[in-house]
N, CA, C and O of each residue as an XYZ file, in Angstrom:
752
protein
N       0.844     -1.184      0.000
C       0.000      0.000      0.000
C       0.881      1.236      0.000
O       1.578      1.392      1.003
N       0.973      2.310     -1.153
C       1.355      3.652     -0.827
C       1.409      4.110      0.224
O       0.434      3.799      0.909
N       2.468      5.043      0.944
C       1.568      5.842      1.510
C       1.809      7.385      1.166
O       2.223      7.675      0.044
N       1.529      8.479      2.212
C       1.825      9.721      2.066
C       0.992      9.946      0.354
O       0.010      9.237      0.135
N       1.350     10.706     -0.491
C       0.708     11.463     -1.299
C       1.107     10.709     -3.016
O       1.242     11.213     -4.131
N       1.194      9.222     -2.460
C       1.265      7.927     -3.743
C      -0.053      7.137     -3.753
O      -0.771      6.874     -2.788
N      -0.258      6.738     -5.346
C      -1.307      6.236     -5.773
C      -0.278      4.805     -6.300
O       0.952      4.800     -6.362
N      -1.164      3.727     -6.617
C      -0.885      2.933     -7.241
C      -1.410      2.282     -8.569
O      -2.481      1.691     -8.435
N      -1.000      2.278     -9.501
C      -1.832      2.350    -10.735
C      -1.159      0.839    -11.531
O      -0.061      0.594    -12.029
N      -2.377      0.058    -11.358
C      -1.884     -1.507    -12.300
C      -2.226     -1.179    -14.012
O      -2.999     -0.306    -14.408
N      -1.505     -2.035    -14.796
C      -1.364     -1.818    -16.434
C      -2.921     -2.326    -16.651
O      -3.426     -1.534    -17.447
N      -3.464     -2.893    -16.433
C      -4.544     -4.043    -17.135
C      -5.465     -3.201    -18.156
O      -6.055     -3.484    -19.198
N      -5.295     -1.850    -17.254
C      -6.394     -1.116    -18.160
C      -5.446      0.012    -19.450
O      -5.867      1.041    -19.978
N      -4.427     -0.505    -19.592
C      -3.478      0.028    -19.972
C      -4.459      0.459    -21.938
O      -5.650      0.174    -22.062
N      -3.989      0.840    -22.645
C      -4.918      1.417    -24.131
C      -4.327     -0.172    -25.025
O      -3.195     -0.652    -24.980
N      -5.168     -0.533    -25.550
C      -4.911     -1.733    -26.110
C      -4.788     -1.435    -27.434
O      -5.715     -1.453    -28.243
N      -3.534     -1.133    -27.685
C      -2.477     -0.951    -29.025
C      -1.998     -2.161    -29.105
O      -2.046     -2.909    -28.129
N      -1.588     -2.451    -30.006
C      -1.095     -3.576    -30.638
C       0.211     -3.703    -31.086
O       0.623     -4.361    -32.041
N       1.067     -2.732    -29.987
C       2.329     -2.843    -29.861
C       2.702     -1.953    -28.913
O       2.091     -0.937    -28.583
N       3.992     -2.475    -28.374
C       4.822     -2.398    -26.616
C       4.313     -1.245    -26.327
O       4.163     -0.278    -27.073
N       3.903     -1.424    -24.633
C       4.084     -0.113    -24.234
C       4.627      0.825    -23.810
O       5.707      0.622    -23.255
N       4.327      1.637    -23.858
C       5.261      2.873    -23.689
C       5.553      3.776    -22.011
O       5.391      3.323    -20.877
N       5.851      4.646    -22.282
C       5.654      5.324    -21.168
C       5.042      6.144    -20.760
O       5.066      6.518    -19.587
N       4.265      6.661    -21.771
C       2.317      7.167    -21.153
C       2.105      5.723    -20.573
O       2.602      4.628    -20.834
N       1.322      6.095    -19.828
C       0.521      5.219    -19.005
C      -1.035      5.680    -18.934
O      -1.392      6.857    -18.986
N      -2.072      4.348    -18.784
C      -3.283      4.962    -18.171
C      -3.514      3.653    -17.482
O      -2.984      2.593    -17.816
N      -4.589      3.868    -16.211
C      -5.007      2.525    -15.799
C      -5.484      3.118    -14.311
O      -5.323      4.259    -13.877
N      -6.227      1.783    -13.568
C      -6.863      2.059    -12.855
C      -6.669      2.685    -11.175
O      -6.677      2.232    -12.320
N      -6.577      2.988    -10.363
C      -6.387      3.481     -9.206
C      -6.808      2.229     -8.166
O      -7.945      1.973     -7.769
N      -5.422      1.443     -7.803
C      -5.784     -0.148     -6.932
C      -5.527      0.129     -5.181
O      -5.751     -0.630     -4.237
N      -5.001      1.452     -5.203
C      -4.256      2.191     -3.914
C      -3.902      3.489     -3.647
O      -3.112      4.100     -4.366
N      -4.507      4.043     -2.505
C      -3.701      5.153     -1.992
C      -3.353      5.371     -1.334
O      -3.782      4.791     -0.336
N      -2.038      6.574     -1.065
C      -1.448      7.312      0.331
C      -2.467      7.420      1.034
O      -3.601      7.360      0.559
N      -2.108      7.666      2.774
C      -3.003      8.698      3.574
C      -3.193      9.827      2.806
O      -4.380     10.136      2.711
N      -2.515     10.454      2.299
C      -2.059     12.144      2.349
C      -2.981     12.035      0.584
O      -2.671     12.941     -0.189
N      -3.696     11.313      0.221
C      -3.651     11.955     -1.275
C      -5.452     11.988     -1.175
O      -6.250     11.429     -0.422
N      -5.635     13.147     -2.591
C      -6.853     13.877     -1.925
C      -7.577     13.726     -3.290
O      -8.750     13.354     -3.333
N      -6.706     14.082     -4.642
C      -7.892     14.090     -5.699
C      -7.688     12.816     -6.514
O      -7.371     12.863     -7.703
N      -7.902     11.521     -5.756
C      -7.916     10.459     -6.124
C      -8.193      9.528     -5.260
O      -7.604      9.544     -4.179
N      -9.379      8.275     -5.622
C     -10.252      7.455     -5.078
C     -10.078      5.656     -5.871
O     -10.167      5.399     -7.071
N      -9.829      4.710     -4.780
C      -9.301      3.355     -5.310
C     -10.667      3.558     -6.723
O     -11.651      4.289     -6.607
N     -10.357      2.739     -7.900
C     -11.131      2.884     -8.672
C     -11.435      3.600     -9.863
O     -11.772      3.166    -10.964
N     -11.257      4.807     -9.452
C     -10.472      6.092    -10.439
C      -9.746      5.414    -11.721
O      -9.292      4.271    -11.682
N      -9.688      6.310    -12.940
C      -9.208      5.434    -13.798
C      -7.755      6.869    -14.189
O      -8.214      7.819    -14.822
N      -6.501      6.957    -13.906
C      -5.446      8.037    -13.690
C      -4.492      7.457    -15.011
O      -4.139      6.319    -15.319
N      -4.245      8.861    -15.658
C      -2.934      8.849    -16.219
C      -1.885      9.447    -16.206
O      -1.882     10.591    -15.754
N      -0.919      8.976    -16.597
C       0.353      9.494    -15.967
C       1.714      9.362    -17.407
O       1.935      8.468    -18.224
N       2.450     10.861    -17.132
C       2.887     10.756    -18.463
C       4.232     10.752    -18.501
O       4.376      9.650    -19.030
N       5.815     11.335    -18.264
C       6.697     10.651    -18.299
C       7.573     11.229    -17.020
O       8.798     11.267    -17.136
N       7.077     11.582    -16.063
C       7.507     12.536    -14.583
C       6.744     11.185    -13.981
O       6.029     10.460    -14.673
N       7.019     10.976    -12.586
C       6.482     10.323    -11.506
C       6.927     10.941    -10.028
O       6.283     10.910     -8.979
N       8.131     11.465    -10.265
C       8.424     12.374     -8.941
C       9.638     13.376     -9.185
O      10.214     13.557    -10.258
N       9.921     14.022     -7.897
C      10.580     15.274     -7.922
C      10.883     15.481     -6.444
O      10.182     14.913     -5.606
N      11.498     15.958     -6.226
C      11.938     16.389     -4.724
C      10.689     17.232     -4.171
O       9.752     17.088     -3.385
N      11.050     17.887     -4.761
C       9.649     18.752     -4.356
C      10.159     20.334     -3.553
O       9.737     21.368     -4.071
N      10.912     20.418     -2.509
C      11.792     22.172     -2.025
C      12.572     22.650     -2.585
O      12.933     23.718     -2.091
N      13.593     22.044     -4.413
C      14.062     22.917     -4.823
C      13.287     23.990     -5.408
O      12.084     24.250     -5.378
N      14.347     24.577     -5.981
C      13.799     25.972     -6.790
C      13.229     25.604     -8.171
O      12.523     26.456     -8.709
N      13.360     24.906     -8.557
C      12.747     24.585     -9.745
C      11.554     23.825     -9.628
O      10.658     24.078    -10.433
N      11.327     22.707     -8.552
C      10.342     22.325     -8.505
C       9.365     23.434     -7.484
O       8.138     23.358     -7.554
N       9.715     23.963     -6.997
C       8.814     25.307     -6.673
C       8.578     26.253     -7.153
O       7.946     27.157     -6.607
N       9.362     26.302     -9.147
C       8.687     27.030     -9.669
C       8.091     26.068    -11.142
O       8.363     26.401    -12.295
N       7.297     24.921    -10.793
C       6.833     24.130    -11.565
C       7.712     23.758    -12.663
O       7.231     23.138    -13.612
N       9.080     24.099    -12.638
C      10.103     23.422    -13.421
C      10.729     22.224    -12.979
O      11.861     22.239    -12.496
N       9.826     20.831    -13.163
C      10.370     19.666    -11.964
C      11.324     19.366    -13.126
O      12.450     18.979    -12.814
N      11.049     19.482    -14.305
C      11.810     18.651    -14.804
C      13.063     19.068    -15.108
O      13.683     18.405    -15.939
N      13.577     20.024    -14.619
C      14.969     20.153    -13.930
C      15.452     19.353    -12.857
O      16.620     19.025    -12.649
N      14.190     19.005    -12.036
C      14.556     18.931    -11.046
C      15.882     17.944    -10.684
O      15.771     16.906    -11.337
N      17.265     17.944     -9.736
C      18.019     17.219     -9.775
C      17.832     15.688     -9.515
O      18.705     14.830     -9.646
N      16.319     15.468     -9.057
C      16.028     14.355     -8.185
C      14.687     14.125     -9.001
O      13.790     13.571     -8.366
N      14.451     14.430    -10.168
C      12.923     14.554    -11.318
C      13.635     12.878    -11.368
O      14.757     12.411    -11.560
N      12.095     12.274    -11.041
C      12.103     10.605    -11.455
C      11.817     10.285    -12.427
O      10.764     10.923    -12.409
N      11.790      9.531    -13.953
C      11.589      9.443    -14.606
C      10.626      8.371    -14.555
O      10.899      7.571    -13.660
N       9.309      8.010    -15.395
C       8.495      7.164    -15.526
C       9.009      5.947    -15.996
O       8.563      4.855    -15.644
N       9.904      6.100    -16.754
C      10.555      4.759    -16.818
C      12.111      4.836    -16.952
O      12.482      5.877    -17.494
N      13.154      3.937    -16.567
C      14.389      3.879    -16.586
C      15.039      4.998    -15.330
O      16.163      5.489    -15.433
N      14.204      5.247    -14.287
C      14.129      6.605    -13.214
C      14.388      5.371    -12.001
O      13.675      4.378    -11.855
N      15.588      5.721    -11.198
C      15.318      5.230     -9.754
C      15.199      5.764     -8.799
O      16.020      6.607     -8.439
N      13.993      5.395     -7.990
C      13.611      5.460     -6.532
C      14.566      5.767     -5.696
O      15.701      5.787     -6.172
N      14.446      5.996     -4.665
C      15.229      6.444     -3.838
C      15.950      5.063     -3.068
O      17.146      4.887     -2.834
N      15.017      4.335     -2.824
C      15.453      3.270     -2.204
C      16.354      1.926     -3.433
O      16.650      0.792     -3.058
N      16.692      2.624     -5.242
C      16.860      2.104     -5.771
C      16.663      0.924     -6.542
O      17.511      0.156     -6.997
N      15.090      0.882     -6.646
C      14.786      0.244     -7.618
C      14.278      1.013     -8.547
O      13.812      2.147     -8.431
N      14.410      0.214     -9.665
C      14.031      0.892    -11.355
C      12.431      1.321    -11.579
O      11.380      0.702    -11.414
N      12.714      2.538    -11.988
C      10.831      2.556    -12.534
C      10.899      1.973    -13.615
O      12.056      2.061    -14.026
N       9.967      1.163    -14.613
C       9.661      0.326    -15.601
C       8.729      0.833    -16.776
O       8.556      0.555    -17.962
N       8.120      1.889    -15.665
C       6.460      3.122    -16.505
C       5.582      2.036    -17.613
O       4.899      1.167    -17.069
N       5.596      2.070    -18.626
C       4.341      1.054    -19.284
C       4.748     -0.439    -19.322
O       4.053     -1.368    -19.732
N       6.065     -0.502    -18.795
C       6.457     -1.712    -19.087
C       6.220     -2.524    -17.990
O       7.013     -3.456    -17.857
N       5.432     -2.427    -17.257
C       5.044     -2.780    -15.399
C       4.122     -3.179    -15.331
O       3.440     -2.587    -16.168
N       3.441     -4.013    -14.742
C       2.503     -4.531    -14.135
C       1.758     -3.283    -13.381
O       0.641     -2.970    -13.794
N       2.270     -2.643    -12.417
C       1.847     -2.170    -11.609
C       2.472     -0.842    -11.869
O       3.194     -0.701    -12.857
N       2.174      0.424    -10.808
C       3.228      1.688    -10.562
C       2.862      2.082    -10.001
O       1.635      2.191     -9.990
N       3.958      2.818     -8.729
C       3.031      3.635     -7.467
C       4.348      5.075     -8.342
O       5.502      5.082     -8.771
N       3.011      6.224     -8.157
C       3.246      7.542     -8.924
C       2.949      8.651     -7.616
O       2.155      8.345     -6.726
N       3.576      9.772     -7.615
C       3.208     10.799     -6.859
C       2.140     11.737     -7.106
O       2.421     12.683     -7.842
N       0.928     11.663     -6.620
C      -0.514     12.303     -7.030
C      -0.440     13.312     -7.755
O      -1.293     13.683     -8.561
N       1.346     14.198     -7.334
C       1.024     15.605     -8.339
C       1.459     15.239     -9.738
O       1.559     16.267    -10.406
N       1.811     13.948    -10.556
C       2.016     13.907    -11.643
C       0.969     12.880    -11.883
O       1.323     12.066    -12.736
N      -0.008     12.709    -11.474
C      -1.395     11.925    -12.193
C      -2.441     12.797    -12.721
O      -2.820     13.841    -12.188
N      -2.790     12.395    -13.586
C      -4.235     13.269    -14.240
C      -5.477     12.405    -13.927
O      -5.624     11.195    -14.097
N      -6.327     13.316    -13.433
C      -7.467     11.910    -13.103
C      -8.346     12.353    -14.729
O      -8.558     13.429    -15.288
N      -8.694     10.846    -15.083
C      -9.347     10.629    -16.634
C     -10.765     10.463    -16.506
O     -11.205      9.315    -16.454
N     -11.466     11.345    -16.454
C     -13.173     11.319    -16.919
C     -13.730     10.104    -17.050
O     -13.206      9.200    -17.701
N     -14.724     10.016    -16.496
C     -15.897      8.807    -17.003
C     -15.955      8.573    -18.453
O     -16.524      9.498    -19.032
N     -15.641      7.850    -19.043
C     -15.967      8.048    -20.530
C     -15.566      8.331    -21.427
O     -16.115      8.267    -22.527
N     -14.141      8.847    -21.088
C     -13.374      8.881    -22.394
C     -12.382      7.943    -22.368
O     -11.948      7.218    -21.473
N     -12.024      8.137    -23.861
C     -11.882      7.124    -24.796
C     -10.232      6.727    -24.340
O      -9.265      7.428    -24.638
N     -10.170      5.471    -23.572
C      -8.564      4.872    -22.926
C      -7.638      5.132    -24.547
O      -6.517      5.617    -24.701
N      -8.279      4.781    -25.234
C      -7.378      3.853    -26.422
C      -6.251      5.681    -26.924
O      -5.120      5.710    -27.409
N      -7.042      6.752    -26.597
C      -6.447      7.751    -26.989
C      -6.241      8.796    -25.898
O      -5.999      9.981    -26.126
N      -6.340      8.333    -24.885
C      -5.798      8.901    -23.800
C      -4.181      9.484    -23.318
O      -3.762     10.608    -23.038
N      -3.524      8.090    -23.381
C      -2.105      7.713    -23.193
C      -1.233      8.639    -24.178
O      -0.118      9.049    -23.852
N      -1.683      8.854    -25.091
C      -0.602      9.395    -26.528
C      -0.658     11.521    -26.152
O       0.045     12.445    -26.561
N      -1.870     11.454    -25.208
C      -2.110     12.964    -25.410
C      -1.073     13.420    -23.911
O      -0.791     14.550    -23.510
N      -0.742     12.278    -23.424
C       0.455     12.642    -22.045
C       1.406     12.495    -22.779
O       2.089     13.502    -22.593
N       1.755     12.047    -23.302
C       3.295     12.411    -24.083
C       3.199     13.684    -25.072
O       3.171     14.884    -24.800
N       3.148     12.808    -26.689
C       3.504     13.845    -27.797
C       1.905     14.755    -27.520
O       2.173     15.598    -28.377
N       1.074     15.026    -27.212
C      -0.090     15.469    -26.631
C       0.288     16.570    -26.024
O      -0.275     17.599    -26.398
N       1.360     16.682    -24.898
C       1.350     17.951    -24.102
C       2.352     18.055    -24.748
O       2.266     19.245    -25.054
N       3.192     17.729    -25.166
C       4.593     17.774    -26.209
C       4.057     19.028    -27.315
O       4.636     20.097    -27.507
N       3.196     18.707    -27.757
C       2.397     20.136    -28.690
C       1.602     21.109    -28.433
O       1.466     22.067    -29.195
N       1.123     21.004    -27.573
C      -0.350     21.643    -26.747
C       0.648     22.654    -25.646
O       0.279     23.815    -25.471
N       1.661     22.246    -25.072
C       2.347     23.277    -24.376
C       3.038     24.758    -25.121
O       2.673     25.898    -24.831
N       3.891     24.477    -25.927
C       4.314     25.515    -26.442
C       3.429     26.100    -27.205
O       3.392     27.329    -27.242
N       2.455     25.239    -28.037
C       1.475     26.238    -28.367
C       0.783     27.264    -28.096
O       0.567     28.257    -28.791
N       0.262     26.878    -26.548
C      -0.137     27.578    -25.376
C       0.711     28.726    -25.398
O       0.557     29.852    -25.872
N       1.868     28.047    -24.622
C       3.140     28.975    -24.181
C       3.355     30.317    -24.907
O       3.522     31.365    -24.283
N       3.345     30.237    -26.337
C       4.184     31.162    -27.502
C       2.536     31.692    -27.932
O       2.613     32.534    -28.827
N       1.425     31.474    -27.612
C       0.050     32.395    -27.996
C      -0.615     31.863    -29.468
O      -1.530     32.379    -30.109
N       0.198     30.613    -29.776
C      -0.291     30.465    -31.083
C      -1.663     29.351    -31.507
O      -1.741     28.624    -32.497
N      -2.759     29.541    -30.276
C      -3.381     28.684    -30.349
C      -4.972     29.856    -30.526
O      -6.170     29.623    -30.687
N      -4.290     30.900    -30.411
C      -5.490     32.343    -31.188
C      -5.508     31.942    -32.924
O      -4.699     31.657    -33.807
N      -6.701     32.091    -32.783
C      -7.198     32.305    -34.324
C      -6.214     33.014    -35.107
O      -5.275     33.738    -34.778
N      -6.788     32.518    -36.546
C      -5.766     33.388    -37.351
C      -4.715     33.311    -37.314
O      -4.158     34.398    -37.161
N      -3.791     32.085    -37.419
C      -2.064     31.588    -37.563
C      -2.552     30.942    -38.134
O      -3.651     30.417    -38.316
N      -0.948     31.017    -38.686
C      -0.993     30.208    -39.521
C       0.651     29.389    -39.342
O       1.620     29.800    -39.980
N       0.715     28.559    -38.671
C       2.054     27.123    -38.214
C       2.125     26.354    -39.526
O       1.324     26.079    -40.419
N       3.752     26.058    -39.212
C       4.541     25.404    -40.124
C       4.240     23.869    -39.038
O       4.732     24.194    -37.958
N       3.957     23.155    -38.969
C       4.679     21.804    -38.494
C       5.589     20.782    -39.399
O       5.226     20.197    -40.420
N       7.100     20.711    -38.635
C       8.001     19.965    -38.979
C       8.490     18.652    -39.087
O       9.399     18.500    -38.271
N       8.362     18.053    -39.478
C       7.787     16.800    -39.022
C       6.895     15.928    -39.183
O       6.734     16.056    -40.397
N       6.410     15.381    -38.972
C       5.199     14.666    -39.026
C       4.683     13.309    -38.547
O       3.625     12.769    -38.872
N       5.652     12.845    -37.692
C       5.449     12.010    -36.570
C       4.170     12.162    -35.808
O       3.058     12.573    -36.138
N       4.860     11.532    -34.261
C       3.581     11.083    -33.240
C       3.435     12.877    -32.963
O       2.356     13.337    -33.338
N       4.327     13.779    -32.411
C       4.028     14.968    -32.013
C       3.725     15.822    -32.913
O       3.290     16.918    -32.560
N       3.897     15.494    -34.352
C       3.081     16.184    -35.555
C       1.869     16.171    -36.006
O       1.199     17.078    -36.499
N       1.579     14.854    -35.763
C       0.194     14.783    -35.681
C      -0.724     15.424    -34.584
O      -1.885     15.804    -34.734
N       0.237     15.477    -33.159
C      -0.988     16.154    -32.574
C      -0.472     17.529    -32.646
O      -1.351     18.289    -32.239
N       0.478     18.096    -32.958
C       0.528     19.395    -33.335
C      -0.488     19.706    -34.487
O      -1.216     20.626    -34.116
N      -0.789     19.298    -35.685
C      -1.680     19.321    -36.493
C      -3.330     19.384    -35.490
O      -4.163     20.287    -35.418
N      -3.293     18.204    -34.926
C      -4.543     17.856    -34.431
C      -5.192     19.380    -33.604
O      -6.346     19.722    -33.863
N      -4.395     20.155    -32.687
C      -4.579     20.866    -31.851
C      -4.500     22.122    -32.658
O      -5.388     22.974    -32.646
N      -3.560     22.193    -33.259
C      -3.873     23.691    -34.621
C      -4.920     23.860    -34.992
O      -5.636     24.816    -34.691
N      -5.248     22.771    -35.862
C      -6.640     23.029    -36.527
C      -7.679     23.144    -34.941
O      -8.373     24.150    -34.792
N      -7.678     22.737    -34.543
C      -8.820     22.689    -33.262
C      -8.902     23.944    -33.240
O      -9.939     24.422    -33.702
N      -7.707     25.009    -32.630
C      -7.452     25.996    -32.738
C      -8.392     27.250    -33.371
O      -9.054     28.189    -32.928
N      -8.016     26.645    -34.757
C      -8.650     27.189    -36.084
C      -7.665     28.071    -36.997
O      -7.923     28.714    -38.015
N      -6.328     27.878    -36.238
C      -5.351     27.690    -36.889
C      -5.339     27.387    -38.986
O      -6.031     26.611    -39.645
N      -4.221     28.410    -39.462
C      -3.970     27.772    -41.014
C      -2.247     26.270    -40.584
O      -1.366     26.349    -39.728
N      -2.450     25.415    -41.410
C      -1.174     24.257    -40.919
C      -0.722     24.038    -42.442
O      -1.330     23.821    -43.490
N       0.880     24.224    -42.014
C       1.721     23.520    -43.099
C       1.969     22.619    -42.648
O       2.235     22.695    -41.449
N       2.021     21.533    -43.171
C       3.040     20.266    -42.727
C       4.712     20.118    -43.633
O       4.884     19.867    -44.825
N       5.366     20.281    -42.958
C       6.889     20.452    -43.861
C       7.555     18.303    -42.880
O       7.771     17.752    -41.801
N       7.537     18.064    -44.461
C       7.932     16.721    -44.291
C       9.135     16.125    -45.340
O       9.461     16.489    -46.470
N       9.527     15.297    -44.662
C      10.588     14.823    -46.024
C      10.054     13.088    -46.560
O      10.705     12.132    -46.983
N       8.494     13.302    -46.275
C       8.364     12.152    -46.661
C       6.474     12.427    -47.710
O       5.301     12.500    -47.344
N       7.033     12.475    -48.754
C       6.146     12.581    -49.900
C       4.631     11.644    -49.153
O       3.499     12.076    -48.935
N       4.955     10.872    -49.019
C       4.021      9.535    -48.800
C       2.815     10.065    -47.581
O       1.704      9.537    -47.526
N       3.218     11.106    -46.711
C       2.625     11.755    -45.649
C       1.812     12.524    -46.130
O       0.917     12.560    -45.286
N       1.514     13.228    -47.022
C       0.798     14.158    -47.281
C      -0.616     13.456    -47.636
O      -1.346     14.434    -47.799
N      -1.275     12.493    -47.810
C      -2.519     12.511    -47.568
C      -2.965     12.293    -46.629
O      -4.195     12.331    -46.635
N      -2.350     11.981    -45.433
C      -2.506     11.603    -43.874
C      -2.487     13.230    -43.466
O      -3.044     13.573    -42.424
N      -2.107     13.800    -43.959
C      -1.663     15.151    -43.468
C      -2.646     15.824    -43.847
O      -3.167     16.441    -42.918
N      -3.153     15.976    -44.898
C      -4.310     16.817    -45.881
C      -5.662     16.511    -45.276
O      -6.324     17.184    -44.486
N      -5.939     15.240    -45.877
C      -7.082     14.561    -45.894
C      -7.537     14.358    -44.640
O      -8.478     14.868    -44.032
N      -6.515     13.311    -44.253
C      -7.643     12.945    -42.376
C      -7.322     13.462    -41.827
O      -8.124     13.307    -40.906
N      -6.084     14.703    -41.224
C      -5.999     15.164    -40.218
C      -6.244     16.940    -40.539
O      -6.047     17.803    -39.684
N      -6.586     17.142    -41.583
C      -6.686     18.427    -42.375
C      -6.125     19.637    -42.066
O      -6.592     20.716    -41.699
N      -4.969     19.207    -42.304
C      -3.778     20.747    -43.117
C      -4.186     20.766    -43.923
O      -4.785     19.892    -44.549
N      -3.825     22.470    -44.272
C      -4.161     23.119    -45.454
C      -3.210     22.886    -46.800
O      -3.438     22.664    -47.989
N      -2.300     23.017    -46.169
C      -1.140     22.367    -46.993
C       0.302     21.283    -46.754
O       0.523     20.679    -45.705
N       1.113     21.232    -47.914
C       1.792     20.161    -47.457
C       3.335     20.586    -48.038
O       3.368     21.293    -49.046
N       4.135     20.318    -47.643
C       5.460     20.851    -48.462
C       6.509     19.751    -48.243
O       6.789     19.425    -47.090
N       7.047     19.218    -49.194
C       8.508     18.143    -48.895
C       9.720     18.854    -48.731
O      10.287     19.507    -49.607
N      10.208     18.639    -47.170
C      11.314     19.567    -47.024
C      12.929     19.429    -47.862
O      13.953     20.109    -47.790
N      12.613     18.407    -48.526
C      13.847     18.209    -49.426
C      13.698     18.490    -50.659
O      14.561     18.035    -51.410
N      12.735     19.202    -51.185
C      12.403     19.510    -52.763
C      12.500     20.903    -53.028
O      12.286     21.333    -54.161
């Protein structure tokens, strides 16, 4: 059993992709600290590639954990007492409540997990730099897992989207189902 301000979160309910998992995580709530408050056994929590932090430096007191000298990593991160975190590759994981997201009744597991990684991976600086006001118009570079949801969250936006790719073959994934306006091959 956790205690203090740890949850414990087993894989079972993990997004059923059809290949390894990763280190987003989602799944159910089997345990908690005394000390933890916005989370109930049952709860369905995700958690994305942070699990802990010291918590009295200066960086983690100015929400920069992931400086932090002692920032745990979700997976390949050791504990204090030195064992390995494993993050999607685990059966189980006990996480520190301030890096869990509690996940709504009802939405959809299978696309949950991807929006804690390349998800806030795009959605932050977007935020950050103001470019999620109407009327831009973004280049996205790339066109991977964090390109796609850079795309995904632009247009939401209402954003104009380039996609700049070096792979010809992308551009109807790019156009069509995820709808940029346009498409450009960065090697031509």
């Amino acid at each position: 059993m956790p205690t203090d301000g740890l949850l414990e979160i087993p894989q079972e309910f993990s997004p059923p992709f059809n290949f390894s998992r990763r280190h987003e995580i989602v799944g159910q709530v089997t345990s908690i600290g005394h000390n933890v408050t916005k989370f109930r056994v049952g709860d369905i929590a995700g958690v994305g590639c942070i699990i802990g932090s010291c918590g009295p430096c200066d960086n983690c007191k100015q929400d920069l954990e992931n400086y932090c000298p002692k920032m745990l990593w979700t997976f390949n991160g050791h504990h204090e007492d030195g064992t390995r975190a494993f993050g999607g590759y685990s059966d189980n994981m006990v996480v520190e409540e301030r890096y869990a997201i509690l996940i709504p009744n009802g939405f959809a597991l299978a696309g949950t997990a991807p929006l804690l990684c390349a998800g806030i991976t795009a959605y932050s600086p977007l935020k950050y730099f103001g470019l999620s006001k109407l009327d831009r118009h973004l280049g996205v570079a790339e066109f991977g897992g964090v390109g796609h949801m850079a795309v995904k969250f632009a247009k939401a936006f209402g954003a104009k989207v380039t996609v700049i790719s070096s792979s010809p073959s992308k551009k109807k994934e790019a156009v069509e189902r995820l709808g940029a306006d346009s498409f450009l091959v960065s090697h031509n």
